[in-house]
C-alpha positions, 0 to 999 in steps of 0.5 A: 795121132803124134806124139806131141798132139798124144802128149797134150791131150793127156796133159788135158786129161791129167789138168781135168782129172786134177780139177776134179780130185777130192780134197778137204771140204774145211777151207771152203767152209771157213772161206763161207763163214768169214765171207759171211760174217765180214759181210754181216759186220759190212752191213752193220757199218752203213747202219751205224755210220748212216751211210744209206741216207748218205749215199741214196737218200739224201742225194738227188741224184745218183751217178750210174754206170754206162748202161744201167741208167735204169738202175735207182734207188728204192724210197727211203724206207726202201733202202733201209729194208734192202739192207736189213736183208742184205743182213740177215742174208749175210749171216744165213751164209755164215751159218749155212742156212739155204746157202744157195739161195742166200747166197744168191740174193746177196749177191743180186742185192748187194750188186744192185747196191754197187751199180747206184752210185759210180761216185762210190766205186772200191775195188773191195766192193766190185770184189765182193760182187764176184765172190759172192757170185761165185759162191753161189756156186760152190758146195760151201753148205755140205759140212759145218752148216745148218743145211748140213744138218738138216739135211744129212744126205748132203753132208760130204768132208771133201769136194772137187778141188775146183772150187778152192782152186777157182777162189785162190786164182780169183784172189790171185788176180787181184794181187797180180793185176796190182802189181802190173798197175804200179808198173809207172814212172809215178809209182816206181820213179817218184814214189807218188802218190806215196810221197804225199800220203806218207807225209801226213802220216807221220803218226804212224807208231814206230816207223811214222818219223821216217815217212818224210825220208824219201829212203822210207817213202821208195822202200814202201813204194817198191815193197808194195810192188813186190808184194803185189808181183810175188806173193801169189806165187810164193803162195802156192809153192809150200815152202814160201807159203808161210813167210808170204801169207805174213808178209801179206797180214803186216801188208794189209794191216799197214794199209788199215792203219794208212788209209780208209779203206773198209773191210777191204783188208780184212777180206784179203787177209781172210782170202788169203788164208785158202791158199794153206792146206785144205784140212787147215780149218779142221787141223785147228778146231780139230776138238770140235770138227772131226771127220764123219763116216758118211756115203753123201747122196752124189750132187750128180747122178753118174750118167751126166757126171761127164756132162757136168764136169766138161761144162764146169771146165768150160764155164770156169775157163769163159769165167777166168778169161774173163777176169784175165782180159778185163783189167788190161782194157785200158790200153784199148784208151789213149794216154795215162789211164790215171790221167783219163781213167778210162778203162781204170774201174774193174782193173784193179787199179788199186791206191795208185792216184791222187787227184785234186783240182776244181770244176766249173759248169757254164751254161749257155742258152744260144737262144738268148744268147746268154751264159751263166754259171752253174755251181755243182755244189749246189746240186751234188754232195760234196762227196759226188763232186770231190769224186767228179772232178777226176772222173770225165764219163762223171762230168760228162753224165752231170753235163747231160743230166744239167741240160736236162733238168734245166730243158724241162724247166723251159729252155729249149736249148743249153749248152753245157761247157767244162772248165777244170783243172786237175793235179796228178800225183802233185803235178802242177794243175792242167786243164782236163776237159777241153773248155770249148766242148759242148758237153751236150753234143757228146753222147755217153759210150765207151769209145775214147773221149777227144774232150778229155785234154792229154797229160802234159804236166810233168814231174821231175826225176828224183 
């Protein structure tokens, strides 16, 4: 063996060793209980404003994902029941209660919520489905927890460093693959879409009078940019960790007080909070949550602990190569993903578009060669149609599913033709689908769509 080949192979070693250490268990309980309670108060929000009729009641229809067409929403009082246990399983998990299974459940529940409605895509929602996917398999309940308690034997003060490190990598992404997003002329040369945001947003306390100043309106740009780029890494480098977790509280707090967007930043200040010192949750309740002297019965007997560490490193490794490969699919797509929004969803494209334009559906039946046509706000809630309007793989689903409905209702043959004009980021409006496509003949996949009209529009350097 060289000395090179040597030097890698205890570099392995050292890394494997390093995954595996002990370290306070205090971080990944607090990370459990706010989980847990933001999801809690999540579910109390669709009760209180009404959004599950809203959102797969009242609609009578429901935009799926490309491959989960199969995927509907339970009746009415179906839905209400699936939400009261998303609930009640949400705040097992704060408690600790049959964390596993709850955590579990949650997740297949909360996913199946997620996959309904295309039209309802957030971030924040795509990230709750993998952090409560990936509690399902961290040893969150063995200290402060219900299960804990009831079962003494489990009860541990530390756990392998893997599980902190998973979660603070995971969160790390999303603040990173943000940053690589607003990498774009709109965004670092024209400060839009912040530019229209801002200047309706003058309310805002203090600093709202200056959101007409394009000084202000480049400086917020660039800000949340730079925010995005160095906050993980200032993160993990003790020095910096302190000024970067409160850059990234008044960050999160100004997008609360900007825009609707839920729980999303508070789930990121919480997220936040791991990348402290493991023992931070117990330096600071540490009148109620001392160390036990305890011997834990071992989660794996010693003669498959090899066994489980290697398939840990391998499974945690398909997982990040994963969520590392995912957000740059776009560039598999031709053209401006803002313009296209192929390959956008699960990238963590996060407030960086405004798209507003009109759609017009016209509907042909070459039979008797007649065309009329068809108002999509007669069919759709408004809220569906404001979504559609930028989103072609949307179009082209309400085109196929139009077609069907209108085959049943007896005509033997339709065609389905797109005229819409969208604006980008304040652009001049442009046609986005081309208008002489029939829709019907396009089948659903994820191959690039030649219907979708290239950005032409363009907008003038500041």
């Amino acid at each position: 063996m060289s000395d090179h080949t040597r030097s890698i192979s205890d570099g392995l070693v050292a890394f494997h060793n390093w995954l595996f250490l002990p370290i306070d268990i205090a971080s990944l309980v607090y990370f459990r209980i706010v989980f847990g309670a933001i999801m809690l108060w999540e579910v109390w929000r669709y009760f209180n404003n009404g959004w599950i009729k809203r959102y797969w009641i009242d609609p009578p229809f429901n935009f799926t994902y490309y491959g989960f067409d199969w995927v509907k929403p339970l009746p009415e009082n179906g839905m209400y029941v699936l939400f009261v246990v998303l609930g009640i399983l949400a705040f097992f998990i704060t408690i600790g209660f049959k964390y596993r299974v709850s955590a579990a459940l949650f997740f297949v529940g909360f996913t199946y919520t997620f996959l309904l409605e295309q039209a309802r895509y957030l971030n924040h929602f795509y990230l709750v489905c993998l952090l409560s996917f990936l509690l399902i398999f961290l040893p969150a309940n063995r200290a402060f927890s219900i299960d804990a308690r009831q079962r003494p034997e489990i009860y541990s003060d530390t756990i392998p460093a893997w599980p902190i490190w998973l979660l603070r990598v995971q969160i790390g992404i999303v603040y990173f693959y943000a940053a690589i997003a607003k990498i774009n002329p709109d965004w670092l040369l024209h400060a839009q879409p912040m530019t229209m945001w801002l200047s309706s947003r003058t309310d805002f306390p203090i600093i709202g009078q200056y959101f007409t100043e394009s000084w202000m309106v480049y400086l917020l740009s660039y800000g949340g940019f730079l925010l995005d780029l160095l906050v993980f890494p200032c993160l993990l480098w003790r020095r910096t960790r302190l000024v970067a977790f409160v850059f990234a509280v008044i960050f999160h707090l100004m997008n609360f007080r900007l825009f609707s967007i839920g729980i999303f930043p508070w789930l990121m200040i919480a997220s936040t909070a791991i990348f402290f010192n493991p023992d931070f949750p117990r330096r600071l309740m540490k009148r109620w949550w001392t160390v036990k002297q305890c011997h834990p019965t071992p989660l794996i007997k010693p003669k498959y602990l090899r066994w489980w560490r290697a398939n840990t490193c391998a499974l945690l490794s398909i997982y990040l190569i994963l969520q590392i490969l995912i957000p740059f699919r776009h560039f598999l797509y031709p053209g401006n993903v803002n313009w296209t929004y192929e390959g956008h969803r699960f990238s963590w494209h996060m407030k960086l578009l405004s798209k507003r334009g009109d759609i017009q559906f016209f509907v042909t039946d070459p039979i008797e060669n007649q065309t009329w046509e068809f108002d999509p706000d007669n069919y759709l809630a408004r809220w569906q149609v404001r979504t559609m309007v930028g989103r072609p793989d949307m179009i082209l689903q309400f085109s196929h599913h139009l077609a069907d409905e209108l085959r049943a209702a007896g005509y033997a043959q339709i065609e389905v033709r797109v005229r819409s004009e969208l604006s980008l980021n304040g652009r001049n409006p442009q046609l986005f689908i081309d208008p002489g496509v029939d829709l019907v003949t396009q089948r659903r996949s994820l191959k690039p769509s030649s219907w979708i009209l290239p950005l032409t529009e363009t907008l003038p350097i500041k």
